[in-house]
C-alpha positions in Angstrom: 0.0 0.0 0.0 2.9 2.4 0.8 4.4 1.6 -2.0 1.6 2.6 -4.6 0.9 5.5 -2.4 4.8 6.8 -3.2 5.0 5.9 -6.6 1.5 7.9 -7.5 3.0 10.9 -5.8 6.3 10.4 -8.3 3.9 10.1 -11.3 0.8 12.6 -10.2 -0.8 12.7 -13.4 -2.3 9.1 -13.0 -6.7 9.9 -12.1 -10.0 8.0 -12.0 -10.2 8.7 -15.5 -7.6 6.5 -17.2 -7.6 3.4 -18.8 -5.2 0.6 -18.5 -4.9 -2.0 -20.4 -3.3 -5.4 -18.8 -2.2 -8.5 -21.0 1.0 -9.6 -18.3 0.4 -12.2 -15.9 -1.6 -10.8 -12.6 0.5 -13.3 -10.7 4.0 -11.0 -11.7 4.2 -8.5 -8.7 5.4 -5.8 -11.2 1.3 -5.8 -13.2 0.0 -6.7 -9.8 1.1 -3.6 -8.5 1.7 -1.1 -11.2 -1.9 -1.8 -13.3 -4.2 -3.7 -10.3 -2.9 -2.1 -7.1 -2.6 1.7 -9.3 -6.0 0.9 -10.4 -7.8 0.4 -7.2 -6.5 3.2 -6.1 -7.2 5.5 -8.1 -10.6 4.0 -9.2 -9.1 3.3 -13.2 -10.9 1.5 -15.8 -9.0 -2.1 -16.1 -9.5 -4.2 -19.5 -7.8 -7.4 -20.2 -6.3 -8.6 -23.4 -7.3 -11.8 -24.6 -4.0 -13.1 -25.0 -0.6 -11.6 -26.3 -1.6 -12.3 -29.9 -4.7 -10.3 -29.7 -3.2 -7.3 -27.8 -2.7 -5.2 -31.1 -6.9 -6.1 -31.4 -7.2 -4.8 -28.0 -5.7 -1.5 -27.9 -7.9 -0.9 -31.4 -10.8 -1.6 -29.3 -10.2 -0.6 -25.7 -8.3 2.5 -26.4 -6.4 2.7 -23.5 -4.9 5.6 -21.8 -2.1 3.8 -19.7 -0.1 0.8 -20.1 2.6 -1.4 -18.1 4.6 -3.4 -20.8 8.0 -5.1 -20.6 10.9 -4.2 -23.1 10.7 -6.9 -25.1 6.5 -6.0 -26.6 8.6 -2.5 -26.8 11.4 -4.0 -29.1 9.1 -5.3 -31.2 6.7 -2.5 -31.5 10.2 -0.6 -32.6 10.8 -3.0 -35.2 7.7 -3.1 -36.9 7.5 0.8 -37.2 11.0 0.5 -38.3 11.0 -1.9 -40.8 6.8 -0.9 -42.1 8.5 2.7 -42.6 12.0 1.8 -44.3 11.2 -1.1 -46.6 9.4 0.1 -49.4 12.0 2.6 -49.9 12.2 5.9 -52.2 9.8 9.3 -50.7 7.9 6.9 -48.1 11.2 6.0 -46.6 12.2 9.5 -46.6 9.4 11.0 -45.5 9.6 8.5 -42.6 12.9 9.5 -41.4 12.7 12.8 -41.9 9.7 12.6 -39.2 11.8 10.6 -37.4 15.0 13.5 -37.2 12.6 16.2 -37.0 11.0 14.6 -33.5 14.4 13.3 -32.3 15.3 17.4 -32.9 11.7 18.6 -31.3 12.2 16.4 -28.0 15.6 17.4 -27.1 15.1 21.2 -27.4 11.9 19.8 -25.3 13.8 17.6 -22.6 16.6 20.7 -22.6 13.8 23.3 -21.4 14.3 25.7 -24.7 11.6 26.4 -27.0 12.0 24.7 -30.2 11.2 27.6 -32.2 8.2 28.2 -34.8 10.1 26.6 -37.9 11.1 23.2 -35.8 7.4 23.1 -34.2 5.9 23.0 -37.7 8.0 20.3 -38.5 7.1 18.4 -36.1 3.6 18.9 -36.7 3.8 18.0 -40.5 5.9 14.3 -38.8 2.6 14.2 -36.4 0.0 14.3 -39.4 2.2 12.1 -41.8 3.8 9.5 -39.6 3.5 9.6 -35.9 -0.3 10.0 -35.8 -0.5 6.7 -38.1 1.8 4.6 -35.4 -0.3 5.8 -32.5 -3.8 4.8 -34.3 -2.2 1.4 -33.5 -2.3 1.7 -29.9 -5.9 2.9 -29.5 -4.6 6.8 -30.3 -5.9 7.8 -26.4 -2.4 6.4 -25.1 -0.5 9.0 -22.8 2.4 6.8 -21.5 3.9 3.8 -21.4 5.6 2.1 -17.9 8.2 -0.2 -18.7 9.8 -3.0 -16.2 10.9 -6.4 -15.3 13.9 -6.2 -17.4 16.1 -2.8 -18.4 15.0 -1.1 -21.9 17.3 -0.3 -24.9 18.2 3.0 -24.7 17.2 3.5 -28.2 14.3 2.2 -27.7 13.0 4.3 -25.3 14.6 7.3 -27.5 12.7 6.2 -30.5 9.2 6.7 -28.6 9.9 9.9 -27.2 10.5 11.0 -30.8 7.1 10.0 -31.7 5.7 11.7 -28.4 4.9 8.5 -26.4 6.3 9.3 -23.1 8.0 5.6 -21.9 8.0 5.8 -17.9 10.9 2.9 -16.6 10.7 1.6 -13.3 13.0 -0.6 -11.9 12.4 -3.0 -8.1 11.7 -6.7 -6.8 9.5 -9.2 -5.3 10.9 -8.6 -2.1 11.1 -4.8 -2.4 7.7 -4.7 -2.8 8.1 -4.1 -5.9 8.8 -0.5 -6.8 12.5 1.3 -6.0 12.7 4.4 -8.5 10.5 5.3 -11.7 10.8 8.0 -14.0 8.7 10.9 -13.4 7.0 12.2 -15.9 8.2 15.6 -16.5 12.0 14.8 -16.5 13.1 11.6 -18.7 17.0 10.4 -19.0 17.0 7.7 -21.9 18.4 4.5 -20.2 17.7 5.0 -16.3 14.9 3.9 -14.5 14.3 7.0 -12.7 14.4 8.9 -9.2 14.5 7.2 -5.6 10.7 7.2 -4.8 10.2 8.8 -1.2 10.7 7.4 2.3 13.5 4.7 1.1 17.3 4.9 0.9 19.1 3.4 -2.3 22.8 2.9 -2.3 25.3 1.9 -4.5 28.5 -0.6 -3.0 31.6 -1.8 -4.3 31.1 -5.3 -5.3 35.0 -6.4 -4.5 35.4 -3.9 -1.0 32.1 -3.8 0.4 32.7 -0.1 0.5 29.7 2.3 0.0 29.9 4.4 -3.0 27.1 6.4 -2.8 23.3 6.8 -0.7 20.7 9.0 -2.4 16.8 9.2 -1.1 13.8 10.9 -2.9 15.1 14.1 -1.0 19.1 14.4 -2.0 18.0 13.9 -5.8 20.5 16.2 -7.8 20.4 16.5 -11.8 23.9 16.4 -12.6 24.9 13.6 -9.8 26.6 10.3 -11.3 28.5 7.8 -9.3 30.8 5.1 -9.9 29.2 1.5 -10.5 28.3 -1.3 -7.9 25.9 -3.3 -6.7 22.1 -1.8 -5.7 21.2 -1.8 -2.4 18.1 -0.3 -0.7 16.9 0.2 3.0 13.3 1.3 4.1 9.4 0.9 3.9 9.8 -1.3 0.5 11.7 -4.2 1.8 10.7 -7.3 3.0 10.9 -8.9 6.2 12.4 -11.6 4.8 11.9 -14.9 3.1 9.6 -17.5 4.7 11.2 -20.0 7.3 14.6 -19.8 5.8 16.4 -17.6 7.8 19.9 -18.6 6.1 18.4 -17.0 3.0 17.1 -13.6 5.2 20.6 -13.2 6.4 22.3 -13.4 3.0 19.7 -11.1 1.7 19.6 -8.1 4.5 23.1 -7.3 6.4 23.0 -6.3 9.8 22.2 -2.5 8.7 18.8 -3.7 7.3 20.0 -2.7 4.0 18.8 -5.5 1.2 21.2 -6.7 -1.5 19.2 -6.5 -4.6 22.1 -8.6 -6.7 21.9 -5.9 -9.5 24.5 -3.7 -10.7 23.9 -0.1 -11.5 24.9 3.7 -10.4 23.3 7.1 -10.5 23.8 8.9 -13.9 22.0 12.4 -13.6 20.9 11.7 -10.5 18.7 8.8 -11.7 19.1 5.1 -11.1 20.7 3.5 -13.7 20.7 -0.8 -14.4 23.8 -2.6 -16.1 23.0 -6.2 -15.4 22.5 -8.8 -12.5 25.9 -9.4 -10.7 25.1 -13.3 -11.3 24.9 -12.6 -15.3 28.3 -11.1 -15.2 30.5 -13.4 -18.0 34.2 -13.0 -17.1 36.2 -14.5 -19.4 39.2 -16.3 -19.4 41.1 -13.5 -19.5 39.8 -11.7 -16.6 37.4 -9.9 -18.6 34.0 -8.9 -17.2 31.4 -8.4 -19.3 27.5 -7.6 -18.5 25.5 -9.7 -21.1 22.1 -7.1 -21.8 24.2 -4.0 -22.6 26.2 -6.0 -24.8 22.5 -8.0 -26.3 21.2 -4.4 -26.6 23.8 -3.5 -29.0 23.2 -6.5 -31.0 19.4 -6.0 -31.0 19.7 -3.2 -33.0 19.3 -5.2 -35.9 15.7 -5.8 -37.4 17.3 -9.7 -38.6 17.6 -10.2 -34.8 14.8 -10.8 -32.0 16.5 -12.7 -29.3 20.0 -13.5 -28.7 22.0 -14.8 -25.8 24.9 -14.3 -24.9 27.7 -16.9 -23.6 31.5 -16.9 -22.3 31.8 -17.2 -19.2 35.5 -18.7 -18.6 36.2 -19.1 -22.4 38.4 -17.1 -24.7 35.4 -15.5 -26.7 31.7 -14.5 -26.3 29.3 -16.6 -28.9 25.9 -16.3 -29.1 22.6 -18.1 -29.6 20.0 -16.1 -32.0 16.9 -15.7 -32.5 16.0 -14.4 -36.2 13.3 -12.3 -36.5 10.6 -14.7 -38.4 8.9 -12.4 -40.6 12.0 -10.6 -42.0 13.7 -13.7 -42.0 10.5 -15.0 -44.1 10.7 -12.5 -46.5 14.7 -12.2 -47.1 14.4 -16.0 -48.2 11.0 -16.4 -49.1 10.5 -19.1 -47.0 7.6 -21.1 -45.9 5.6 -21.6 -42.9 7.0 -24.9 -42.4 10.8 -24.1 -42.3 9.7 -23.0 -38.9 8.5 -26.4 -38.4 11.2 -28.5 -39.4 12.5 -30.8 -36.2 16.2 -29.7 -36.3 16.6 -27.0 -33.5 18.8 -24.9 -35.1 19.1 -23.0 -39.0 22.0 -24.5 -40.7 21.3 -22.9 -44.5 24.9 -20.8 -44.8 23.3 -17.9 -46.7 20.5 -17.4 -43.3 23.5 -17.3 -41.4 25.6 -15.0 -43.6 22.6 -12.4 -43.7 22.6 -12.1 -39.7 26.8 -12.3 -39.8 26.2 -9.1 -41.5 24.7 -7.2 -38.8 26.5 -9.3 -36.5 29.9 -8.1 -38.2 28.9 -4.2 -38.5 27.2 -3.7 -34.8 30.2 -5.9 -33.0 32.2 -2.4 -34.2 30.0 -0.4 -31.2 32.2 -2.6 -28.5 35.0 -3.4 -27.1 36.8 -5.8 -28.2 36.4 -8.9 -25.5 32.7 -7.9 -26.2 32.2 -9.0 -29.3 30.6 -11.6 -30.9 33.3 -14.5 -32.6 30.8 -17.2 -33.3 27.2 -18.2 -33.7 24.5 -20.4 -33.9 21.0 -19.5 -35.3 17.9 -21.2 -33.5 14.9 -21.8 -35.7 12.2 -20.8 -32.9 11.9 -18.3 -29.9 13.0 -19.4 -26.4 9.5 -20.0 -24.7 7.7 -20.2 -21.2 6.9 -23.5 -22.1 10.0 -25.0 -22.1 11.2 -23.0 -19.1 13.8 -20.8 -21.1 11.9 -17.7 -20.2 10.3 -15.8 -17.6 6.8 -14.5 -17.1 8.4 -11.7 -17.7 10.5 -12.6 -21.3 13.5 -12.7 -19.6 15.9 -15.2 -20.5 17.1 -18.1 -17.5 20.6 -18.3 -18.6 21.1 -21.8 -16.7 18.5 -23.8 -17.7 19.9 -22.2 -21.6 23.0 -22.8 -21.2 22.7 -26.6 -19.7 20.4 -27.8 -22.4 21.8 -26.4 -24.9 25.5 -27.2 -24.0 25.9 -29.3 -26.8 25.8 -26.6 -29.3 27.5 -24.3 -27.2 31.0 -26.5 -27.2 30.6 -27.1 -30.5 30.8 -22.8 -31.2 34.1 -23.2 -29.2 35.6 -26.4 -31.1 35.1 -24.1 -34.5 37.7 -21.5 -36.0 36.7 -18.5 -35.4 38.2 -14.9 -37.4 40.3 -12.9 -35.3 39.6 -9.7 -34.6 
C-alpha cells in the first residue's frame, strides 16, 4: 500500500479517468502492482487482453490511456515501425525518417527546457499528421504513456518513442522490495535510467569487490547532474521485506545487519537517476579476466531488425558466442520461405546464406564494442525461447542456466570451430 501511495506521488498525473490495459500475468508483482494495485487506487478502468496475440486487437478496441509493458512488446513495437517505414524505400522512406529526425530534434530542445522555435514546431507537426499519428492509431490513439519494467530497456528504444511523443516511464524494483524502487517521473526523462529514488526509502550503490559504500541517495538528496561510480544496488526502508519464509539462512544473506537489502543488481546514479547494467550473477568474465554484463552487450546487437532474441555466452572461455533468434517475418521474406521451415524438427538454422545475412549485422554492430565484447561465433535457432520449455520468464527474460545446460551441446561445439580474429 505504501508503495503505490509513493509511486503515485512520483507520477501525479495518474486519475480516476484513465484506462489501463493489462495483457502480463496478474500473478507477476510488477502488473500486480503497477496496473491492479494503481487501479484500485485510483478507481481506473482495467480491460484485459485476450491473450498476447490479440493485444494489437485490444488496444484498437479498448483505447487505452495507460499501459505497463515489458521491453521486449517494446522492441518489437520498434521493429515493426521500423521496418513498415524503411522497406518500401524511395519518398515513403524518406518522409519517414525525416519525421523521425525532426521529432528526435523537437524532444531534445523539449527535454533541454528551450523552445523549439516556430520553424522546428511545424516540423514536427507536419511528422505528427504524416507518420506519428499513423503509429499511434495502432495503440488505440488515447495512449498518454507507457511504464516499462521487469527487465532494463534499450536505450534507443526508449529514444525512438519519445520522438514519436509517447512518453516511456521505466521503473526498476523486486518481489521482495515490494516491488517498486525508483520510476521515472513524468516531467523529466533520461533515456536509459529507471528514474528517481521514490520517497521514504534509501538506495545505495556498494563496491562489489570492497564492500565499501559508494554512494546513498533518497527521494530528498535527488541532484540532476549527480553520477556515481558503479556497484551493486542496495536499498533500505518501507519497501523491503521482512524476509523470506522460514529460511532464515536466506534472510541473512539477503539483508546485512544495517537492514540494508542486497538487490544482486548492478547499477549507479547517472544524472541523479538510477541506472541498471545487469544482474551481478549474469556477469561473463572471461578467461582472461574480462567482465562483461550480457544485456548491454544483447542491446547493442538488438539493434538489428534480422535479430529478435540473442543470448549471450562466455563465461570462462576465450570468446563471447551467441545463440539467436532471427526475426521470423524478415527472415520470411529475405528468403521467401515457408511456414514450415519453422516447423522443421532440427533446432537450429543451418542454411549458410540465413546465417551470412545475420553475420552481417552481426559483423557491423560488433564495431559499437569493445573488443572482449564482441561476438566470434554463432548459432542461429529456428524458434523463440519459450515459457513452455522453461527458457523464459513471465516476464520474457531469458534463464541463462536452464539455456545454457540444455543447450550445452551446441554451445561446445561454437568453441571447437575456427573463429576470425579480430
Amino acid at each position: 500500500v505504501e508503495n503505490v501511495k509513493v509511486c503515485l506521488e512520483q507520477i501525479p498525473v495518474i486519475d480516476e479517468t484513465e484506462t489501463f490495459l493489462s495483457f502480463l500475468p496478474l500473478s507477476h508483482v510488477f502488473e500486480r502492482t503497477a496496473t491492479y494495485h494503481v487501479c484500485c487506487a485510483q478507481g481506473c478502468k482495467i480491460a484485459f487482453a485476450q491473450s498476447l496475440e490479440l493485444l494489437a486487437k485490444n488496444m484498437g478496441e479498448v483505447k487505452p490511456t495507460v499501459m505497463n509493458c515489458v521491453p521486449r512488446l517494446l522492441e518489437k513495437i520498434h521493429d515493426k515501425a521500423i521496418k513498415s517505414g524503411t522497406s518500401a524505400g524511395g519518398l515513403k522512406a524518406k518522409i519517414f525518417l525525416w519525421a523521425l529526425e525532426k521529432g528526435q530534434a523537437y524532444r531534445q530542445e523539449k527535454e533541454a527546457g528551450r523552445s523549439p522555435g516556430i520553424i522546428l514546431s511545424a516540423q514536427k507537426a507536419i511528422a505528427e499528421k504524416l507518420v506519428f499519428s499513423k503509429i499511434k492509431e495502432k495503440t488505440g490513439g488515447r495512449l498518454k504513456f507507457m511504464i516499462s519494467g521487469g527487465a532494463a530497456l534499450p536505450k534507443n528504444v526508449g529514444e525512438f518513442f519519445g520522438n514519436l511523443g509517447i512518453k516511456i516511464l521505466e521503473g526498476f524494483g523486486l518481489t521482495e522490495t515490494s516491488p517498486v524502487m525508483a520510476v521515472t517521473e513524468y516531467h523529466r526523462q533520461v533515456y536509459g535510467t529507471v528514474g528517481r529514488v521514490i520517497p521514504g526509502i534509501e538506495v545505495g550503490i556498494q563496491d562489489v569487490e570492497r564492500k565499501q559504500m559508494i554512494s546513498i541517495q533518497t527521494h530528498d538528496t535527488f541532484k540532476e547532474d549527480f553520477t556515481c561510480d558503479e556497484g551493486e544496488i542496495i536499498v533500505r526502508g518501507h519497501c523491503v521485506m521482512q524476509g523470506y519464509f522460514n529460511k532464515p539462512a536466506e534472510t541473512a544473506e539477503a539483508i546485512d545487519k544495517d537492514r540494508w537489502f542486497h538487490t544482486g543488481d548492478i547499477g549507479r546514479f547517472y544524472k541523479g537517476n538510477l541506472q541498471i547494467t545487469d544482474r551481478l550473477k549474469n556477469m561473463i568474465v572471461n578467461a582472461y579476466g574480462k567482465n562483461v554484463y550480457p544485456t548491454p552487450v544483447e542491446n547493442i546487437y538488438l539493434k538489428s531488425l534480422k535479430i529478435d532474441q540473442l543470448f549471450l555466452i562466455g563465461d570462462k572461455r576465450e570468446y563471447l558466442t551467441a545463440i539467436i533468434i532471427p526475426n521470423q517475418e524478415n527472415l520470411q521474406e529475405a528468403f521467401n520461405l515457408p511456414a514450415s521451415f519453422f516447423q522443421q524438427s532440427e533446432t537450429f538454422i543451418s542454411e549458410k546464406e540465413i546465417i551470412d545475412w545475420i553475420g552481417l549485422d552481426i559483423k557491423k554492430l560488433s564495431g559499437e564494442l569493445a573488443k572482449f565484447e564482441r561476438i566470434k561465433n554463432f548459432k542461429v535457432k529456428r524458434n523463440p525461447f519459450s515459457m513452455e520449455e522453461g527458457e523464459i520468464t513471465p516476464t520474457l527474460k531469458a534463464k541463462r542456466k536452464v539455456i545454457e545446460k540444455k543447450y550445452s551441446d551446441t554451445i561446445n561445439e561454437m568453441y571447437s570451430e575456427s573463429v576470425e580474429a579480430d
